[in-house]
matplotlib code that plots the C-alpha trace (Angstrom):
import matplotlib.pyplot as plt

x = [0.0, 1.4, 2.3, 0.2, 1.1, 1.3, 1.9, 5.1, 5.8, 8.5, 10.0, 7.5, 7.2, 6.1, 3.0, 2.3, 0.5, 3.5, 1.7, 3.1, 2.2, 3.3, 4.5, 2.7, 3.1, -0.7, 0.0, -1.5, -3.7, -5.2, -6.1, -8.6, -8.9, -11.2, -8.3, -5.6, -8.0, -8.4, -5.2, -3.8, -6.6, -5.2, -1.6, -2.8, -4.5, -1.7, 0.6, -1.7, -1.9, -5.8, -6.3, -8.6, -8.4, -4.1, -4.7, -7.4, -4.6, -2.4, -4.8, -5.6, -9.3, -11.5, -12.3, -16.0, -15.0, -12.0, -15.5, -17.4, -14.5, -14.0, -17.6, -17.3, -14.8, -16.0, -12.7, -13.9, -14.2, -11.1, -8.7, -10.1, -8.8, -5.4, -4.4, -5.1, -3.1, -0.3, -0.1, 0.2, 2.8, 4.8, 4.1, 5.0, 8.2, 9.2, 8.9, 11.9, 11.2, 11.1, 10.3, 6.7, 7.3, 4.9]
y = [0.0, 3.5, 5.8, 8.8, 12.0, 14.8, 18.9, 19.9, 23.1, 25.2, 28.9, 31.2, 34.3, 37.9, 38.5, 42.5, 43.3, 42.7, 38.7, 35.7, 32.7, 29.5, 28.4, 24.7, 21.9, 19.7, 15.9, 14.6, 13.2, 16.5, 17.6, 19.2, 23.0, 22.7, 20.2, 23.2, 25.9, 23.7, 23.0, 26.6, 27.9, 24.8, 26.6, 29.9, 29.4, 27.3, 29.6, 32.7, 30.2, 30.4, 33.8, 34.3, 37.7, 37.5, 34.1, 35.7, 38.4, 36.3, 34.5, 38.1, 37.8, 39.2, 37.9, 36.9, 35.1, 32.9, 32.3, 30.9, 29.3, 27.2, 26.4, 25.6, 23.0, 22.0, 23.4, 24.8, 22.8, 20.3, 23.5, 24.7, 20.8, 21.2, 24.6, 22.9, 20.0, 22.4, 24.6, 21.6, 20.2, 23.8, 23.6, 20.2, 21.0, 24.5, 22.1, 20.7, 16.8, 17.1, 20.6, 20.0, 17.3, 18.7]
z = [0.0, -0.8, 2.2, 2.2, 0.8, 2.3, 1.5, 1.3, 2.8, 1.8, 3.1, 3.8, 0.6, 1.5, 0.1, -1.2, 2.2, 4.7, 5.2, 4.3, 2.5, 2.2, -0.2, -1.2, -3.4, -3.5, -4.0, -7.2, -5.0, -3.6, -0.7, 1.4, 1.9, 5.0, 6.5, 5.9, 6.7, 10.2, 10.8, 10.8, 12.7, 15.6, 14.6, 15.2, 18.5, 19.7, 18.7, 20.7, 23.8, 23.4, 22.9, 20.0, 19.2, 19.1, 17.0, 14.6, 14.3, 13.0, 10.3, 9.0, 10.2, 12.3, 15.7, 14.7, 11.6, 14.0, 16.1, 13.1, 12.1, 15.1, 15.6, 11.7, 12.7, 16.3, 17.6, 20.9, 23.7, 21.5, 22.0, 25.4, 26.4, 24.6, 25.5, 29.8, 28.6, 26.8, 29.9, 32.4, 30.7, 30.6, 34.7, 35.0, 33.4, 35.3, 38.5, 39.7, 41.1, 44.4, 44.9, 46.2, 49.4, 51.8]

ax = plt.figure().add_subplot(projection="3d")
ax.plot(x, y, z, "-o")
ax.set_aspect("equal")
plt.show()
């Protein structure tokens, strides 16, 4: 069985607005717009630690259209988990092992 293709992404280009855009070579294969569109919106928020309007910032769109967007993709209560999982770990890891004997 063939192994799946995938996107290849290569250096970020400057677009003529100051953004930047990937750029993308599609597999023969194709793809799916709504996976990419979904997956950068996860990037974005990740990246912004949550915060919608700093993540909506980055994706060049307004704070309603992020909202639609992630009800779009059933994205909010999947990142709301991630983001407590994401900063748990970054805790977890400032804590040295046996700091916390009480």
């Amino acid at each position: 069985m063939p192994s799946p293709q995938t996107l290849t992404w290569k250096p970020w280009r400057p677009m003529s607005n100051g953004r930047y855009l990937p750029s993308l070579e599609i597999p023969e294969e194709g793809t799916s717009l709504e996976g990419i569109e979904r997956e950068l919106i996860e990037i974005a928020l990740r990246q912004a630690a949550g915060n919608q309007t700093q993540a909506a910032r980055l994706l060049g769109i307004s704070r309603d259209t992020l909202r639609y967007r992630i009800k779009k993709f059933d994205l909010a209560k999947e990142s709301r988990h991630k983001f407590r999982e994401d900063e748990n770990e970054a805790e977890e890891s400032l804590v040295e092992p046996g700091s916390l004997n009480a």
